[in-house]
N, C-alpha and C positions, 0 to 999 in steps of 0.2 A: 717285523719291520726291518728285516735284514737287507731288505732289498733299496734302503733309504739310508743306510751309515752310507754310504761313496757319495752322495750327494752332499754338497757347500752346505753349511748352516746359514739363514737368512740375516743373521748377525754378521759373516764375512762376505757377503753377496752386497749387502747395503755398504760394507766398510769400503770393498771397494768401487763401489759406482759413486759414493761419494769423492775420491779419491780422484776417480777418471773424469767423471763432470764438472770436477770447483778446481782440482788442481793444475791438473795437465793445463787445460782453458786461460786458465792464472797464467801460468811460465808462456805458455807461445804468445798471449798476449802482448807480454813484457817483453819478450825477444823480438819481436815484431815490430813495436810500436820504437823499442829502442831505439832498433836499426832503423825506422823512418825518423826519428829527430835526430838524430847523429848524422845520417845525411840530405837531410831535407829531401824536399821533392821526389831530389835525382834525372837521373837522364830520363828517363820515361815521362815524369809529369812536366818537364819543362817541353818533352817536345808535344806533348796532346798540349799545354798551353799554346806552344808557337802554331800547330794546325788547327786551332781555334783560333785565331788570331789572321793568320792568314786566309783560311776559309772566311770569314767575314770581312776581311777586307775584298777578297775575291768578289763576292757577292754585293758588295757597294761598286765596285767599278764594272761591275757586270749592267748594275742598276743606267750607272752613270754612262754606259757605250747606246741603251737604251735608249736612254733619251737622247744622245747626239743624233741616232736616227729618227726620233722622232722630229729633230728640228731639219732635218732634210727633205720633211713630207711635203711642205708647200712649193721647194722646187720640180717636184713630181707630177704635182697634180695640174690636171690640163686649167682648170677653173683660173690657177696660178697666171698661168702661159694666156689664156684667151684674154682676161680681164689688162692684163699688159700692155699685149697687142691693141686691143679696142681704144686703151688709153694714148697711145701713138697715133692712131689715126685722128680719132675726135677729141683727146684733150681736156676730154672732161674726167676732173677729179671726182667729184660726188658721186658720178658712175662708178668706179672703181674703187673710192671707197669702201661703198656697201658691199661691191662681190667680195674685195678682201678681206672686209670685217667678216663676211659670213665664213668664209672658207677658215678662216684662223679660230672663228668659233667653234666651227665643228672639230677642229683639230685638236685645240688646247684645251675649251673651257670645262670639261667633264675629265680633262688627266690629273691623276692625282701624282704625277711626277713633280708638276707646276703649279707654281702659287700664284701665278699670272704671265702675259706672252705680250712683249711691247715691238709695234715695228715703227720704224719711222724709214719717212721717204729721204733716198738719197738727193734729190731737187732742195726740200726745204726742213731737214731732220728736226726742228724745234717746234716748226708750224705744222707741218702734216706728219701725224699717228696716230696707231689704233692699238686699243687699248682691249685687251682680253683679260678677264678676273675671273680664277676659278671659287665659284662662293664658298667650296667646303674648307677652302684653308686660313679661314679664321679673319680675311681682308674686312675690312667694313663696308668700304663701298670703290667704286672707280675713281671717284674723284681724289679718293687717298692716294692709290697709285700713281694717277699723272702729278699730285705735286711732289713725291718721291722721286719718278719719273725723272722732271726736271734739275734736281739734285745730280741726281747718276750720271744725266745723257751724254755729259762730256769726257769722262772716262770710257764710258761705253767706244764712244763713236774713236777715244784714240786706240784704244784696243783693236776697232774692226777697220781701220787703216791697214794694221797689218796680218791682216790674217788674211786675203786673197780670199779660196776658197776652204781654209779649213777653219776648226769649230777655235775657240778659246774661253777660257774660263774667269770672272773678274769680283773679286767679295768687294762689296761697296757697300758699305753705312747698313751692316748686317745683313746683306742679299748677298747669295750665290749670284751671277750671270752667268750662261751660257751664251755667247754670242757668233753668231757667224753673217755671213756677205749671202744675200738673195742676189743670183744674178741673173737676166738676160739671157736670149739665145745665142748674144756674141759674147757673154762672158763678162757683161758690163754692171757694175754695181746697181740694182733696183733700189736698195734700202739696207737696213740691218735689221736683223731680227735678235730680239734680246730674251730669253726664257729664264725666269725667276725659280731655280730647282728648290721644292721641298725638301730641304735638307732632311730632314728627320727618315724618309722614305730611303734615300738612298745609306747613312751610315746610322741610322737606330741601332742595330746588330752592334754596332764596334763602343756604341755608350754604355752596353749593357753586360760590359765586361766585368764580374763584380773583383776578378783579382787586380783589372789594371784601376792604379791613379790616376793616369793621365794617358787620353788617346789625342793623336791629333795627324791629318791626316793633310795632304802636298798635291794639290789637281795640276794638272799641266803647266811645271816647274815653275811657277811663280805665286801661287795662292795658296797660302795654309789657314786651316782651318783648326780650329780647336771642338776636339768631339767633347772630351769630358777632360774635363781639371786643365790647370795650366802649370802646374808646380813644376821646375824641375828634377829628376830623379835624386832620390835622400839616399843616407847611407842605408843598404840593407835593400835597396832595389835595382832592377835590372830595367834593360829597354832592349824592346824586340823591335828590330824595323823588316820591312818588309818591301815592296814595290811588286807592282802590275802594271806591264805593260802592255797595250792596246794598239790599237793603229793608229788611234786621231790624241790619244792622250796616255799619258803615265801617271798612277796613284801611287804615293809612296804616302805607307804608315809606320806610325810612332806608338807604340804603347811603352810606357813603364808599367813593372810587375813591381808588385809588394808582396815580396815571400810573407813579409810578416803579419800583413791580413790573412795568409793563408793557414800561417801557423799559429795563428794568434788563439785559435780553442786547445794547442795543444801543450800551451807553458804550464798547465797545472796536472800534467798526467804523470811526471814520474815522481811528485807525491800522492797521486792518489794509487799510484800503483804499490808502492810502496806500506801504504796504509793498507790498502788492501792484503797485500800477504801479511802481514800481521794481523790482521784482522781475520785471515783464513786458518791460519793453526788453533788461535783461540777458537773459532768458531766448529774446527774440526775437535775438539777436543769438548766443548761441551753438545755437539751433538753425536757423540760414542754416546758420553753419559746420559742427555735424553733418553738416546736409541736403548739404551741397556734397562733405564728402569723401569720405563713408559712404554715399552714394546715385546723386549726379549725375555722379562721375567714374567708378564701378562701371560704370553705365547706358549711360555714353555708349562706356565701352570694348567693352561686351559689344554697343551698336549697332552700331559699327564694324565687329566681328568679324562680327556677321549678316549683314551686308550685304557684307563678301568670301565667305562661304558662297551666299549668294544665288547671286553671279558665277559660282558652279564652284572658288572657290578650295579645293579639299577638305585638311582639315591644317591648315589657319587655325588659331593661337593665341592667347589672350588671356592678356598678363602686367597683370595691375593686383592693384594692395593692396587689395586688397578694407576688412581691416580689422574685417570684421562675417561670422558664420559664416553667417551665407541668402546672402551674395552671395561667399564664397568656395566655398561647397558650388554656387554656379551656375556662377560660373566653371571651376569642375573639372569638371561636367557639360557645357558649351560645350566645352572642347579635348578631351573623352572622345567628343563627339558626331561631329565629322567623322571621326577614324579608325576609329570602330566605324561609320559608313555600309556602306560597302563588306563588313565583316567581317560585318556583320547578315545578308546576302543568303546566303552561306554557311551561317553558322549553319541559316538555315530552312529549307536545301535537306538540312543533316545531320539536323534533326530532321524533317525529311519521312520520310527513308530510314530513321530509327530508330523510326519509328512504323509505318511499313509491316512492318520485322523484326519488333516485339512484332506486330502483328497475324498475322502467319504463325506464329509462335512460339504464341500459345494458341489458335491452329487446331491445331496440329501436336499439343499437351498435349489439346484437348477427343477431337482423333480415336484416340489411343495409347488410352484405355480402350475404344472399341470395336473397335480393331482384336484387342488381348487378348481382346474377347468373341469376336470371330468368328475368332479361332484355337482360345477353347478347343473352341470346337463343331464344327471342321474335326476336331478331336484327337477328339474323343468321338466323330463319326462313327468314327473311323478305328476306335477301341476297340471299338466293338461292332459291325465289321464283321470284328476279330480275337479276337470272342467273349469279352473282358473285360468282364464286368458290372456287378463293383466298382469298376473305375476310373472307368468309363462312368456311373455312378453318381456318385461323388463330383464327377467331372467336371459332371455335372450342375447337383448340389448347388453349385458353385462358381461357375456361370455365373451363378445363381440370384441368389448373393449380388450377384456382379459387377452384375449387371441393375439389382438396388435401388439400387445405388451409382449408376448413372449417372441414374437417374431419366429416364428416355425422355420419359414424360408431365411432367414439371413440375408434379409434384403433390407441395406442400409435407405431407400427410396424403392415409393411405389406410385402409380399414378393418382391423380386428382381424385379420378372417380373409386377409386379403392379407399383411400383416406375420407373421403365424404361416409362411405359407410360407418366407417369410427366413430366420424362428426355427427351423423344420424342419431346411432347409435346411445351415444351418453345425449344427446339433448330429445332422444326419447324418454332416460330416465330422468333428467332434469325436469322435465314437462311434466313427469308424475309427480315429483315435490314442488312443482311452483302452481301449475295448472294453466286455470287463463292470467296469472299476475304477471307469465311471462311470454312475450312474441317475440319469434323469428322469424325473418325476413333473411332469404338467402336469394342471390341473386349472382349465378355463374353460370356463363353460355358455355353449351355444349363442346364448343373446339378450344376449351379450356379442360377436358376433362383427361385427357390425353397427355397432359403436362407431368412431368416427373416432377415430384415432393420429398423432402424426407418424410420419413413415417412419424406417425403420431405430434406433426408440428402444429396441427392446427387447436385438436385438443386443448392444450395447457392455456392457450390463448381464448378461446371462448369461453372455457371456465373461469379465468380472469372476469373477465367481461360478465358473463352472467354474476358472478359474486360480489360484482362492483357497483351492476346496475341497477339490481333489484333492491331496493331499501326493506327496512324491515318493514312487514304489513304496506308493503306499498306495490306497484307496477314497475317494470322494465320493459324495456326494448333492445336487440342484440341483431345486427343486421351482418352479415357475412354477403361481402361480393370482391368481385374477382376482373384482370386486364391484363390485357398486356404489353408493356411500354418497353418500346428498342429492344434490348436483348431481355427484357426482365420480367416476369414473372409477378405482378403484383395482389397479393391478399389483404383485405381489411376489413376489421373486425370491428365495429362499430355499436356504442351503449350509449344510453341516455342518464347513467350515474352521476357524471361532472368528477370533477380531481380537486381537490385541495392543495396549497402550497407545499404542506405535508407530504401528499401522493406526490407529488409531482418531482421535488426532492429524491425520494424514495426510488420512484421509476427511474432516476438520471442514475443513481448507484447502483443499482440491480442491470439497466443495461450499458454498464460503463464498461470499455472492451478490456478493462484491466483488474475487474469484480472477480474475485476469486470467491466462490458460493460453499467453501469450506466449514467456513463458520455462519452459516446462514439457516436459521430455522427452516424442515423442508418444507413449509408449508410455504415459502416469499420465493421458491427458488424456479416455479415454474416457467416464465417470462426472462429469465436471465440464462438458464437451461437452453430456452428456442433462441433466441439471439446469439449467443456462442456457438452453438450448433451450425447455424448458416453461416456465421462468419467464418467457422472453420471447413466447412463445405466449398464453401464458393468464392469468399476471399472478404477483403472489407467492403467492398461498395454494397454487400449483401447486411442482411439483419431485420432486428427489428428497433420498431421505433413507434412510442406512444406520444402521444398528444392532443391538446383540446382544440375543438370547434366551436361553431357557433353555439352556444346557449350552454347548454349541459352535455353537448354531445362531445365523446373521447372517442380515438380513433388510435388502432393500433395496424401498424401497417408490417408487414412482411413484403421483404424485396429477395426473388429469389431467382439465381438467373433462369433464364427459360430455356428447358429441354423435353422434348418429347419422343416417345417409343416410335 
């Protein structure tokens, strides 16, 4: 271990990454957070406030130049100019009217700049105007507007006395107006046009200041507006103004700043700093002593003991107080590990020799079915070499069955007419224990015979059926026939038994797709056996399924989809 003295011990390795993680972290904190409350903000955060602040005011007056050209667009538009003219010649208002109402609708009533668009005619501004409401901003109806309307219109109209041809702005009984002069091709007053701006679209941004108290903002030297708060600025705050100037108009803004909203989570940090470095020596000081009893004394006993295992010393044990259950649970894994060395070697030489016996073991299980084939057909020689035809026959019949059972080819499905031989087969032997007390009636057309099946599905069900139908000392009947519906493959298996409440019960748990046949006598598990089979072949719409008929007749149907070779 020469080569491991110049390495740190994991006792000074943890002293200091505690040391570099809790403390360093600690002081730059403190130096840091000082220096930000000793001088607030400072220059940098007051100017990202002022370029927030004027970025959003920019962006309202951006809004606000917007729509001064959209109240420009009716002197644009030819509909404007022809609707005028025609009114000059013929003098008819209700003609002109409607083009104007239309024109203003398509302009205004879908902008969400505008809460509504009022014009009145310069001839009779009280008696002729047209009234546009855009419905998304919350108006009830028109007839609200014109009696508002009438409230306004005489500020309106001294406003647009003097403005000639440029735009002006007018707060009236909580309305923004934009107002300007529609004029003529000689420059002559047509009317005023008054647009209701959505306030909220154009300065939302500047409400949503969370450091200002109070924003409030100056449209075209005469209209102030209050965005948020009205207070004027308290001890401990500031006010940022600002201005944008335009071509048709100048926005000047007002925010006051409240340092103290912004410092207001930091008045309880230089006690908690404070608490915290005393709280860090203590804390430095009982996690040495953790680390020393709970770790470094575990460590170093379970070195010790390593390094006698190293030597050969096999049986080595480690007594220490661990203390902590990951270094008790190792310690008990250390003095388990030397004596089970030796016992391991063992062990894998027994489970060699017991995996060898299972391997000879279902050799010995796979060959005992064929050894039983090729005795019964030693026997059947012998039979019809001693002129028994019957026995020789069912003997036949038996090997038959036997045959399908071992499945030679490893063929999980074989056709209709290969499985029919199985089915031949055992209700040849059936027919010699019943005789005449039992009839079959099988009824499958030949372009059915072609159809793939799993193997041995039909089997387990006819035996059913024969075992159900036949009463003691009595007659049965057992009918097997065959279809085929849409993509499916249909078998039924038909008895003249009948079902009891009992059977019937019975049948629903045996083919329930959730019947685990674990604990199921083998003799009940035939019928639940075929119905999981299909279902896991070919999906759920497959399976089986029993049920009664007319009189005493029970019908067991198989649904399997249909394929052929």
């Amino acid at each position: 271990m020469a080569h491991d003295r110049g390495k740190r011990s994991l006792r000074g390795q943890m002293a200091f990454i505690i040391l570099l993680c809790w403390l360093l972290p600690m002081a730059l904190a403190a130096v840091f957070l000082g220096s930000y409350l000793t001088f607030g903000l400072g220059r940098q955060s007051r100017r990202a406030i002022a370029e927030q602040f004027q970025l959003n005011l920019q962006m309202g007056a951006d809004r606000v130049e917007s729509a001064i050209e959209a109240s420009r667009l009716p002197s644009y538009d030819p509909e404007f100019r022809a609707g005028w003219n025609q009114y000059i010649r013929d003098r008819e208002y209700a003609l002109l009217y409607r083009r104007w109402f239309t024109l203003f609708t398509r302009l205004y009533q879908s902008d969400s700049r505008f809460r509504y668009a009022m014009f009145c005619f310069s001839e009779d501004p009280e008696g002729r105007s047209i009234t546009v409401v855009n419905g998304s901003t919350g108006l009830l109806s028109t007839r609200q507007v014109q009696e508002k309307w009438r409230d306004d219109l005489p500020a309106v109209l001294e406003l647009a006395a003097g403005l000639d041809t440029s735009v002006g702005f007018l707060e009236q009984g909580g309305e923004l107006y934009m107002v300007r002069n529609l004029m003529d091709s000689g420059y002559r007053s047509v009317g005023v046009l008054a647009l209701a701006l959505n306030q909220p679209y154009f300065f939302e941004d500047l409400s949503l200041l969370a450091w200002a108290s109070a924003v409030s903002v100056e449209l075209g030297g005469s209209t102030v507006l209050p965005i948020k708060g009205e207070a004027p600025p308290r001890p401990g705050e500031d006010a940022l103004n600002y201005v944008v100037d335009k071509r048709d108009f100048t926005l000047r803004g007002r925010a006051v700043v409240d340092y103290g909203v912004l410092l207001a989570g930091f008045e309880a940090y230089p006690w908690m700093l404070g608490a915290m470095a005393l709280s860090l020596l203590l804390l430095l000081l009982f996690t040495f002593r953790f680390f020393r009893r709970k770790i470094s004394q575990p460590i170093d006993a379970l070195m010790a003991g390593a390094a006698d295992i190293r030597e050969g010393k096999w049986g080595r044990r480690v007594d220490c107080q661990a203390g902590s259950r990951e270094f008790e649970y190792l310690t008990d894994s250390f003095n388990q590990m030397s004596a089970q060395l030796q016992n391991q070697f063992d062990c894998l030489y027994q489970e060699e020799l017991a995996r060898r016996d299972a391997q000879i073991k279902a050799l010995q299980a796979h060959i005992n079915p064929h050894f039983l084939n090729n005795t019964l057909e030693t026997i059947n020689w012998q039979a019809r070499m001693s002129g028994d035809a019957k026995a020789s026959k069912m003997i036949e019949a038996l090997s038959t069955v036997l045959d399908a059972a071992l499945d030679r080819k490893g063929m999980p499905e074989v056709r209709l007419a290969e499985e029919m031989t199985y089915v031949n087969a055992y209700l040849y032997i059936v027919a010699q224990r019943f005789g005449r007390r039992l009839t079959v009636d099988i009824d499958l057309p030949d372009q059915l015979m072609d159809c793939m099946v799993p193997r041995l599905i039909l089997q387990p069900v006819i035996e059913n059926a024969v075992e159900h139908g036949i009463k003691p000392g009595g007659q049965g009947r057992v009918a097997l026939r065959g279809y085929l519906k849409e993509e499916f493959l249909i078998l039924e298996i038909e008895n003249d038994g009948g079902l009891s409440a009992g059977d019937e019960g019975h049948i629903a748990r045996l083919l329930s797709p959730d019947y685990d046949m674990a604990g199921e006598p083998s003799g009940n598990i035939g019928i639940a056996n075929v119905n999981q089979r299909l279902r896991i072949l070919y999906g759920p719409r497959c399976g089986l399924s029993i049920f009664p008929g007319q009189g005493a007749l029970v019908t067991a149907r198989l649904t399997i989809t249909h394929s052929s070779i």
